[in-house]
N, C-alpha and C positions, 0 to 999 in steps of 0.2 A: 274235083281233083281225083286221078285215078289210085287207090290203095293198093300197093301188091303185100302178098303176104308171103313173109318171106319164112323157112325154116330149113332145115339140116332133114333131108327127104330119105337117106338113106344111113344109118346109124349101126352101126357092128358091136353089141355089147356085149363087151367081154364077161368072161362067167364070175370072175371074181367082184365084178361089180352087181350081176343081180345078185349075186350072194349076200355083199354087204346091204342090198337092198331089200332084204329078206325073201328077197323069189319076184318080188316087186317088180315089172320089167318096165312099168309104166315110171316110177320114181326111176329106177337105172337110167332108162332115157332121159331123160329129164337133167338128171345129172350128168349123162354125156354131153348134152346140147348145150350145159352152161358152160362148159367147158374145165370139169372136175372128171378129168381123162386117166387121173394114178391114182392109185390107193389110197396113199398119202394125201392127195388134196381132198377127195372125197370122205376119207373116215374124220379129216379135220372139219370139214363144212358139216356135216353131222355127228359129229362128235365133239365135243368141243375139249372136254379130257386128253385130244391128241392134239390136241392145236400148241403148237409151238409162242407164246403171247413174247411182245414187242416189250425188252426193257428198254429205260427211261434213257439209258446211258447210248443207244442207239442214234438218239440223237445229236446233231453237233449242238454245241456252246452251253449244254445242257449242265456238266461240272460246274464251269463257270457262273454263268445265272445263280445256281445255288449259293455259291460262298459272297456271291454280290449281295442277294437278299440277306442272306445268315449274318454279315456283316453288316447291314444296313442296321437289322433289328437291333443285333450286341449293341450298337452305339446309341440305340435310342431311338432314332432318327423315325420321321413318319414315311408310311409307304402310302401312294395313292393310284387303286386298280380301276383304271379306265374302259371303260364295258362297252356293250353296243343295247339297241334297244329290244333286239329278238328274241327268242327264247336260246340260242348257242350265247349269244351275249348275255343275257341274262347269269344261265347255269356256268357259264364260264367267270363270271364275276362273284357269284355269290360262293363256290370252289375256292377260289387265288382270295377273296374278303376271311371264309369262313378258317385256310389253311393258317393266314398272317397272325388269326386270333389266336386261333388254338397252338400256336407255337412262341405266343410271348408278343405279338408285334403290336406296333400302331399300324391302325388301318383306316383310311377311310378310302371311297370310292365316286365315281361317279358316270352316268348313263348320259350319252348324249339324246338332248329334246330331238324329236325327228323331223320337227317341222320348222324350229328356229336354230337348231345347229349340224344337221342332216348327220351323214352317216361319216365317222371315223373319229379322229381328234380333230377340237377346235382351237385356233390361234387363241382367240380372246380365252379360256377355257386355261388351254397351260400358263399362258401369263399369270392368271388367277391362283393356279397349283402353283406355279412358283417360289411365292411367298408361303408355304403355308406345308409345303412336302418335298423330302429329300429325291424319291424313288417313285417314276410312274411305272408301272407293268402293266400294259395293254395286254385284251382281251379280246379275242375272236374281231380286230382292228387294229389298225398301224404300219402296216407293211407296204399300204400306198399312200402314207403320210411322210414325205419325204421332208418337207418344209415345216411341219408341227413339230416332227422328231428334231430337226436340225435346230430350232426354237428353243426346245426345252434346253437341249447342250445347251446354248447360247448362255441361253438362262440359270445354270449351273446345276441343273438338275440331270439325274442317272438315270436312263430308262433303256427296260427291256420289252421286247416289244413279242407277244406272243401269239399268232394269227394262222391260217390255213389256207388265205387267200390266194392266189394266182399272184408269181415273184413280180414286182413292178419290174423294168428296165434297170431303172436305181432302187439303190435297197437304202432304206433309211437307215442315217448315221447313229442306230442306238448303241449303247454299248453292249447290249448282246440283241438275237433275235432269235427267237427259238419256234421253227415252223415243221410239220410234217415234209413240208415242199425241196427241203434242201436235201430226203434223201432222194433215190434211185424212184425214179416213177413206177419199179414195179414193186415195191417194199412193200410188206402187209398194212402196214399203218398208214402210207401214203396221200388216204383220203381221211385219214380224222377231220371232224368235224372242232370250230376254234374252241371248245370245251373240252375236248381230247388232249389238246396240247395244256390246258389249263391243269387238264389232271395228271400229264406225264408230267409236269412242272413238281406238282402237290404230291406225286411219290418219291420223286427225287429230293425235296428236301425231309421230306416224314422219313425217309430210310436214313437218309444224315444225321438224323436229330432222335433216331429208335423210337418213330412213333408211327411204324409200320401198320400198328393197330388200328389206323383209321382211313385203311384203302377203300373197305368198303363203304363207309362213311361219303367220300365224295362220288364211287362209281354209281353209289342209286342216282345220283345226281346226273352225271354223265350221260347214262340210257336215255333221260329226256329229250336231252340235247341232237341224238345222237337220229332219233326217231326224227322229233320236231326240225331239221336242218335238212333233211334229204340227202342224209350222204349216203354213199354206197354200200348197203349192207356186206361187202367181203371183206375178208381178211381182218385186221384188228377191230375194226367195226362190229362186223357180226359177232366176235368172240365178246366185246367188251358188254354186248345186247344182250347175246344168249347168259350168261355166268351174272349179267347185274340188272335182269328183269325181276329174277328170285327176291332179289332184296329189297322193292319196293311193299313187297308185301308185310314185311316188318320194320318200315320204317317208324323214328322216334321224331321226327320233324313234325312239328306244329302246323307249318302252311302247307307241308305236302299233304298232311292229312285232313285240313279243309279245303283242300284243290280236290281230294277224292270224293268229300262229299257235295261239293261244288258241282263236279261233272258227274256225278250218279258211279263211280266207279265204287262198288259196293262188294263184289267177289273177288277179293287180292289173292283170293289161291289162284284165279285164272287170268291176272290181269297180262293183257297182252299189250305189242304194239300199237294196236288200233285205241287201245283206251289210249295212250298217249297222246295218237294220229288225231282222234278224233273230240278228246275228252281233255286232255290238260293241255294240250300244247296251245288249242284258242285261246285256253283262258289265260293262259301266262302274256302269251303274243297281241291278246289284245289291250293291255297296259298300253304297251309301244304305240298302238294304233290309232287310240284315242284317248287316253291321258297322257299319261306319262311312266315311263318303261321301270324305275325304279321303287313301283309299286309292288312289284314282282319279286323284287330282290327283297325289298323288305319283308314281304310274305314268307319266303322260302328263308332268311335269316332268321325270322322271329324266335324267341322259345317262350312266347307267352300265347296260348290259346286263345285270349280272349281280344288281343289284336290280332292273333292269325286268321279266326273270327270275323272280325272287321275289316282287313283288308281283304280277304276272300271274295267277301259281300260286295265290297269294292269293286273288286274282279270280274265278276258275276255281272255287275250290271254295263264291266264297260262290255264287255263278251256280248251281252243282248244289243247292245247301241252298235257295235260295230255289226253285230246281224244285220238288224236293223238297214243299217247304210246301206249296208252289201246288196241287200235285196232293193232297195229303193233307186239303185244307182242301175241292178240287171233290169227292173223294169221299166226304167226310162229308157235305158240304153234300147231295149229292144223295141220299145214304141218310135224311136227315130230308126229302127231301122225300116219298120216296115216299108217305107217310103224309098228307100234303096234298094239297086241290085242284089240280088243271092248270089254267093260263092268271090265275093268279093274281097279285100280285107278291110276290115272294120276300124275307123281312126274317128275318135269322137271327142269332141270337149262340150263339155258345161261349167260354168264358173262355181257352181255351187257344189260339187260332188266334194266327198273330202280325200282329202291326201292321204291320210292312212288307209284307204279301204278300198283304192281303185284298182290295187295289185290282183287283191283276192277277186275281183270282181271280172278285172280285165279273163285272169286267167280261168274262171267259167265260162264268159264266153267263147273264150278262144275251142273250149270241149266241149260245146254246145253246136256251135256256125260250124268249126275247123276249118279257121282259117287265124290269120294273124290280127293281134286284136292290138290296139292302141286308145287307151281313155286319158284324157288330159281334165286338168281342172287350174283353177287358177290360184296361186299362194296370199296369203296374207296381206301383201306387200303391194297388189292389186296391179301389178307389173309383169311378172312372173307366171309363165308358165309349166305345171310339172305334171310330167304323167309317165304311166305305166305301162310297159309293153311286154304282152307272151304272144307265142308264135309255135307254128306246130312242125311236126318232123320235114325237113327238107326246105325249110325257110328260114335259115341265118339272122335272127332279127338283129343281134348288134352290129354285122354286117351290115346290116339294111340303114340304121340309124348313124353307121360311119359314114354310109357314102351319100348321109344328109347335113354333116356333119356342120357345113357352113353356116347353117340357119338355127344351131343349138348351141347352148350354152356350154351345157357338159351331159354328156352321158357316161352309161355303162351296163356293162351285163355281158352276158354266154348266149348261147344259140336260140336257146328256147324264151329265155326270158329279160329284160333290161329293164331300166328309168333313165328318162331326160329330161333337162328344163332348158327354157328358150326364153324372149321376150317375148312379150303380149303381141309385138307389132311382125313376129314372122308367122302367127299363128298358122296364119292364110297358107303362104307360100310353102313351107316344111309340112302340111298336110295334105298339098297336091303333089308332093313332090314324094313324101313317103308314099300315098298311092301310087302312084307310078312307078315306084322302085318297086314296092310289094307287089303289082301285076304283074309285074315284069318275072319275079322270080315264081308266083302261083300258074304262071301258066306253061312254064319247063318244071316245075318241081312233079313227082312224084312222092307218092306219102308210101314210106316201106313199115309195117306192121308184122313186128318179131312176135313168133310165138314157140310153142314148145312140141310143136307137131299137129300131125292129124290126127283127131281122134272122133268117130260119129257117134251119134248118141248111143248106137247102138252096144259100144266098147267100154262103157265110166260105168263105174260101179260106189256105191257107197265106200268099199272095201279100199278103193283106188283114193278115196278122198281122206281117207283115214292117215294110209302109204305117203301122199304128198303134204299133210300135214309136220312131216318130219325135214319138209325144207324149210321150216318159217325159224324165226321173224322174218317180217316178208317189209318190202320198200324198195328202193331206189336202189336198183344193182342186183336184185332177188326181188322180183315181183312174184304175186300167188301166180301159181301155173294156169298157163292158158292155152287155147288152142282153137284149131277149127276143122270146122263141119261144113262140107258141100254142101250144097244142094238140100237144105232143110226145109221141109214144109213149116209154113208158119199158120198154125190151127187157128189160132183164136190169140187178140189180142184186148187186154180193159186197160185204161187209163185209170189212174188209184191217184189218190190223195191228193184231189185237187186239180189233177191232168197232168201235176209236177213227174210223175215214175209211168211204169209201163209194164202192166203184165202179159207175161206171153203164154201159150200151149205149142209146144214145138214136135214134130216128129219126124223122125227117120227110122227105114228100115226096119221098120213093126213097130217102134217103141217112143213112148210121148214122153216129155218131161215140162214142167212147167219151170218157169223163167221168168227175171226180175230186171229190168231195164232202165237204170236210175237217172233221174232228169232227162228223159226220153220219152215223157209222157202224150207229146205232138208229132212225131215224127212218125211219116207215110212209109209203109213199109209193102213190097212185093213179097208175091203167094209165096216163093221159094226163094230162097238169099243161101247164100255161102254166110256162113254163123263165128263172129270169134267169142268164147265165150271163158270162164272158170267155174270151176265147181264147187258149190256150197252146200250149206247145212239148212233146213229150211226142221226147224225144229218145236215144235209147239206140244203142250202139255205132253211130255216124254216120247211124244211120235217123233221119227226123226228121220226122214228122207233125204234125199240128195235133190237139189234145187239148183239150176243154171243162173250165173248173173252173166249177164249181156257185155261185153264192150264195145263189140262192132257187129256190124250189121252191112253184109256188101252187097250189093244187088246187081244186075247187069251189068254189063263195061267196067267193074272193077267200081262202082259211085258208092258212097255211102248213103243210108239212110237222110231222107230230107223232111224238111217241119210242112206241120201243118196245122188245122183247127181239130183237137183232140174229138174223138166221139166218145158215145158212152160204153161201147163194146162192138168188136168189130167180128166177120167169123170170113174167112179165106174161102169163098168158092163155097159150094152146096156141101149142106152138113153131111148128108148122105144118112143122116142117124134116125131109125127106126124102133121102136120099145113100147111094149103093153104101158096101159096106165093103169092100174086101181086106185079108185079113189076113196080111202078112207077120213076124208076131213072131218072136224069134229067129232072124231071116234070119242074121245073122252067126255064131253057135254051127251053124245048118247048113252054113255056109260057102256060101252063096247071095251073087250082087250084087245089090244095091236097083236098083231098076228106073230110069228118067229119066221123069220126069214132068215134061213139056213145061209143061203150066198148073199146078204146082205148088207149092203155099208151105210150108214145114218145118219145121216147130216143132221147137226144141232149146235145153235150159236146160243150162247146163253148163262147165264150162271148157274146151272142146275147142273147135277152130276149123273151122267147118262151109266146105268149103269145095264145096255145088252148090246150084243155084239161087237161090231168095227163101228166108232163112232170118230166121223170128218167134222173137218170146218171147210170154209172155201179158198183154203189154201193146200190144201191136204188130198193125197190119193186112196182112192180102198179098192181092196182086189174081190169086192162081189159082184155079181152081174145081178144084182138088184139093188135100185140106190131108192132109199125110204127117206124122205124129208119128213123130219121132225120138228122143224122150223122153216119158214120162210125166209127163202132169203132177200135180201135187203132191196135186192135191183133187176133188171132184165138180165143186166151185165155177167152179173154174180151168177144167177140162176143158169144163162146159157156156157159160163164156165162151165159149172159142175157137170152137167151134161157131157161136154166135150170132155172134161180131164174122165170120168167115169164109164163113159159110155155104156150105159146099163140095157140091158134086155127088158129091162123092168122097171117103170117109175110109179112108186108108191107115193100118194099124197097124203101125208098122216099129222099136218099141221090141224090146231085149232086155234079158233075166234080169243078165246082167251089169253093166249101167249103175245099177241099182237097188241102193243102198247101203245101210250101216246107219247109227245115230248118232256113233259115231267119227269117218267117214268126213266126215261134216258139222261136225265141230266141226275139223274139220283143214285144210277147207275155211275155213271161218270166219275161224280165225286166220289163214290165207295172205291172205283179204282184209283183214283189221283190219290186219295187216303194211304192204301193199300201200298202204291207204290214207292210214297214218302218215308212210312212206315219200313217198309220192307226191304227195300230196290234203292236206295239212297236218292231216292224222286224219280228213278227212271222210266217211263213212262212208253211202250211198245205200242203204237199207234195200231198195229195189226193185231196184237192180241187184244186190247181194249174194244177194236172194229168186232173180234168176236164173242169176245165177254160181251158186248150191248145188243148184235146182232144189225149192227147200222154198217152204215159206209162210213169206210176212211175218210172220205173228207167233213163228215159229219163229226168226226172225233175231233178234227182239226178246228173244225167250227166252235164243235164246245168248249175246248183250249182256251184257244182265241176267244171265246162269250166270257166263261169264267176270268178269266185273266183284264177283260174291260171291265167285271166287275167287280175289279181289286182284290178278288177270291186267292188267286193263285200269281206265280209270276213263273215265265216259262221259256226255254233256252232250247233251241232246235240243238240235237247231239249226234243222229245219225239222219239220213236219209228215211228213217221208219220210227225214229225215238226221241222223245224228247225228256229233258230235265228238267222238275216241276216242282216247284216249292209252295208252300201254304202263305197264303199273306191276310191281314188282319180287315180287309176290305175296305181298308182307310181313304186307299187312292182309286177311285173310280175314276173311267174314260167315258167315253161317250159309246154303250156296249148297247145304244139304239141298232146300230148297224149290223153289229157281229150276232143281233140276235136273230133279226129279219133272215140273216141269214143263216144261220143255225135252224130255224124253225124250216124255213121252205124246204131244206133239203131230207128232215126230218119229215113232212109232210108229201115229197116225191116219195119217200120209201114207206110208208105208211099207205099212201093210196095202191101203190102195187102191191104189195101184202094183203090189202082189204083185196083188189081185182084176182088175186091166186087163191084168194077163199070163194072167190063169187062165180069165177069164170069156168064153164063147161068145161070140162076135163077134155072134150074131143077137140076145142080151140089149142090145147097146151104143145101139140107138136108144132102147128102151124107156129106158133111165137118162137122157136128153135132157128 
């Protein structure tokens, strides 16, 4: 499929605007192109002090609702808060549970099962409430419960119903409905998330009742939500992130506070979105996915440590199970494909995948292939079909599953993403025929790829990266800023950690950058591409350079980047690169001193503390035209990076026999940092700083993870694409870690013979291997 990349090519910015951007013209732009054109909207998107915020009373039935509940409680009467099983369902429950307490009420609640009551209210479920509660108030669900709602009436019970979902045709008969949806589509609040509404709920009565004092109290709660649901970070959204990110860091909650030690979130003066994106929001969302959703609520309810404690741990292990899946399901999934077409879209079933984890999994492949992805699996019931569908820009997936509509049960879903179930007996027929609808639209679709301008490498600056740090929270409606680069040379390419990521050496117009390309670690790439990329912080022991991360990759005829069998380092066309050698190896066993190399930069991986001149690792740039290796490093790979990122006049060999260890030596290392980082880092665990603290490869640190963890040493929870969250265990439970050692050790033993051959090998052989 062809990608154009679309952007605003000519931008007139006005001077009041790089003013407010402190001279910034790169952030000005930026801001023009989102379309923050006045004063007024731009000092309010960065400023939040001018932001005009959304009262409660804004909304309709909102009065109402109040004196319904306030009158429920006066009487006694039980109220029962009906949730979903997500994390907006979740925080929206445990909000409307935690406000009924704290204002006198009776409360109880409940989560629907995902797999034997699906998503919304259940008949059998209010039957049950019936007898037992005056008052249901749904949460982040209800609003396409037309028949449950009309039930409960039946059944003499009062319910309000509180949701954000898209208005059905018919609106359920509750006695009130209280949704973002019923104001003006362009209202600041518009897109709250269904825990938004739970909270404008929870100020409208706390201001009735003068217990104003505990706004904050549910907005730390809220920001979860708010992150974890994908809503549009503008307008009330953004304001309610920016002003109630602050107060996670001093929160008094019990389960919030072992969901931080859970997910390694250990720096609360810097906790960002991303700790949310990437760090609590699994762990809550994976209750729903593979146990059961109201383990979560329990958690974030508790005021007792020592069950917050315990269900954490809970949490913790379904969080690794549903990894677990995830991954077991992408690499089945891609072993049937090999045997298919490329560029096709992707519809697969196996009976055994499970229901909760197809979504996550569907929607990796779909940013993997790009194309539209459908996994099916089979229910309980042994009857039933259910699966999961995402799709990428310009292919309509619940379009697509309308117009198969005859051969399913029920579906649902938006552009990008849906779920269906069918009988077992159409399986056949509804997956020839979504193929054929989905070739039909992938072969008129165009894929349009928004960005934020042109900018070449030659143009970004550390300073610029600083500048655009003042658009964040960043997500869904406020992405980190991106852009593209013509015509980029692509220097040098390594496959890292396992062949899963991709490192790049990038240049244009005199100037190189290095780049991070995440789950892209197979993909065939041409000498020159058009680049979309963002700017980051590539920051190691207080060096801090500016570092590219990849998200697209366009090559000839507008095609993206296509798979392949990963190598172990690739280099673009003739290095062209020429430089003196001196060889000083085992300068130290001669008992010799290392010389001073005035323009020189010193590579050393290791736990020792270097302490003369510009000292790199193999992540890192240095500005001499003499590069002195003080260490070996680990691989060819490695080696002919530094070369290209440094390109020196000068290669000093200054390693000796002594620094070059065996495999003992590295798992000794290992554990002193998995120590360290438990210790220190609330378990978290930087695969690439650990790669340089050992001086091995990335995939060797993965290896000894994986060794120690088969044998019951440790237990461990992938957190980022680079980092993991590692806890100590008492070695009770051992695996079968025959396998994970074989492979720990070989890889360990490739990087070991290469280090013995850079001590052995003629210095005048060392270009030739370039």
């Amino acid at each position: 499929m062809r990608t154009e990349i679309c952007y605003s090519k000519k931008l007139e910015i006005p001077d009041w605007l790089e003013e407010l951007a402190n001279g910034n013209r790169l952030l000005a732009s930026i801001l023009l192109q989102r379309g923050l054109d006045t004063k007024e909207k731009a000092r309010e998107f960065l400023q939040p002090e001018y932001y005009q915020p959304t009262h409660f009373s804004e909304f309709p039935y909102m009065e109402e609702a109040v004196e319904l509940i306030l009158s429920v409680i006066k009487r006694g009467e039980k109220i029962c808060i009906y949730g979903d099983y997500d994390v907006d369902g979740v925080i929206s429950t445990v909000i409307l549970v935690e406000l009924i307490r704290k204002i006198g009420g009776e409360v109880i609640y409940h989560i629907p099962d995902r797999f034997t009551e699906g998503y919304g209210m259940n008949e059998k479920v209010v039957r049950e409430l019936a007898g037992e509660v005056d008052l249901i108030i749904t949460c982040d669900c209800g609003i396409a419960n037309y028949e449950e709602v009309k039930l409960a009436k039946e059944l003499g019970l009062q319910v309000i119903v509180t949701d954000h979902h898209n208005l059905p045709e018919k609106l359920p008969p509750a006695d009130y409905i209280l949704t973002a949806k019923f104001l003006d589509g362009k209202h600041r609040a518009y897109e709250l998330p269904g825990a938004g509404m739970a909270y404008f709920l929870a100020l409208a009565v706390l201001t009735k009742v003068d217990r104003e004092d505990l706004r904050e109290f549910f907005l730390e709660l809220l920001v979860l939500a708010i992150v974890a649901d994908v809503v549009p970070l503008r307008g009330e959204n953004r304001y309610l992130l920016q002003t109630g990110l602050p107060l996670l860091q001093e929160t008094q909650r019990a389960g919030l506070k072992e969901l931080y030690r859970i997910a390694g979130v250990d720096n609360l003066e810097m906790i960002t979105e991303e700790d949310i994106a990437y760090g609590l929001a699994p762990l809550i969302n994976s209750a729903g996915r593979v146990l059961r959703a109201d383990l979560a609520v329990e958690l974030l309810l508790t005021e007792e440590e020592t069950r917050a404690e315990e269900l954490a741990r809970e949490l913790d292990l379904a969080n690794k199970r549903r990894k677990e899946l995830q991954e077991e399901i992408i690499r089945e999934a891609k072993e049937l494909l090999v045997s298919l077409p490329a560029g096709e879209a992707i519809v697969l079933y196996q009976p055994h995948w499970h229901e909760g984890v197809i979504g996550i999994a569907a929607g990796r492949l779909c940013e993997d292939y790009q194309v539209p992805v459908l996994l099916m699996c089979q229910k309980e019931d042994g009857k039933t079909i259910t699966g999961s569908a995402r799709s990428i820009a310009g292919v309509h997936i619940y379009q697509a599953l309308k117009e198969s509509a005859p051969y399913l049960e029920k579906f649902g879903g938006h552009e990008g993403a849906a779920g269906f179930s069918l009988e077992k007996g159409q399986l056949v027929i509804f997956s020839k025929e979504i193929k054929r609808i989905l070739a039909a639209e992938l072969e008129k679709a165009e894929r349009r790829l928004y960005v934020d301008g042109e900018l070449p490498l030659d143009r970004i600056t550390l300073e610029d990266y600083y500048a655009l740090r003042k658009l964040a929270p960043f997500g869904e409606g406020n992405p980190p800023p991106r852009f593209v680069a013509h015509s980029v040379e692509i220097v040098f390419t390594r496959p890292t950690t396992g062949n899963r990521h991709l490192r790049l050496l990038l240049a244009q117009n005199g100037v190189q950058y290095s780049a991070i390309w995440w789950w892209a670690g197979e993909k065939e790439i041409a000498r020159v591409v058009d680049l979309v990329y963002s700017p980051a912080i590539n920051d190691f022991q207080g060096k801090r350079e500016l570092q590219l991360i990849i998200e697209e990759i366009i090559m000839a005829g507008g095609e993206s980047a296509t798979w392949k069998t990963g190598e172990k380092g690739s280099v673009a066309g003739r290095s062209g690169i020429q430089f003196e050698i001196i060889d000083l190896r085992d300068w130290k066993e001669q008992g010799k001193e290392l010389p001073v190399y005035n323009d020189g930069v010193y590579y050393y991986e290791g736990l020792e503390t270097i302490k003369v001149g510009e000292v790199i690792n193999r992540y890192q740039k240095g500005r001499g035209r003499t590069l002195v290796l003080l260490s070996c490093p680990p691989s060819l790979a490695v080696f002919k990076e530094l070369i290209y990122t440094i390109r020196p006049a000068c290669l000093v060999l200054a390693y000796n026999k002594r620094d070059v260890e065996n495999g003992s030596a590295f798992l000794k290392k290992l554990t002193g940092l998995i120590k360290y980082a438990v210790n220190n880092k609330g378990g978290q665990l930087d695969i690439y700083q650990a790669a340089v603290r050992t001086g091995e490869m990335e995939e060797s640190i993965v290896a000894g993870i994986q060794y120690l963890a088969a044998r019951g040493l440790i237990i461990f929870n992938s957190f980022t694409p680079r980092s993991y969250i590692i806890r100590l265990n008492d070695g009770s439970q051992k695996g079968n870690y025959r396998v994970q050692e074989k492979k720990m050790r070989a890889l360990l033993r490739e990087s070991f013979f290469f280090k013995q051959y850079l001590l052995e090998v003629n210095s005048d052989r060392i270009l030739e291997m370039i």
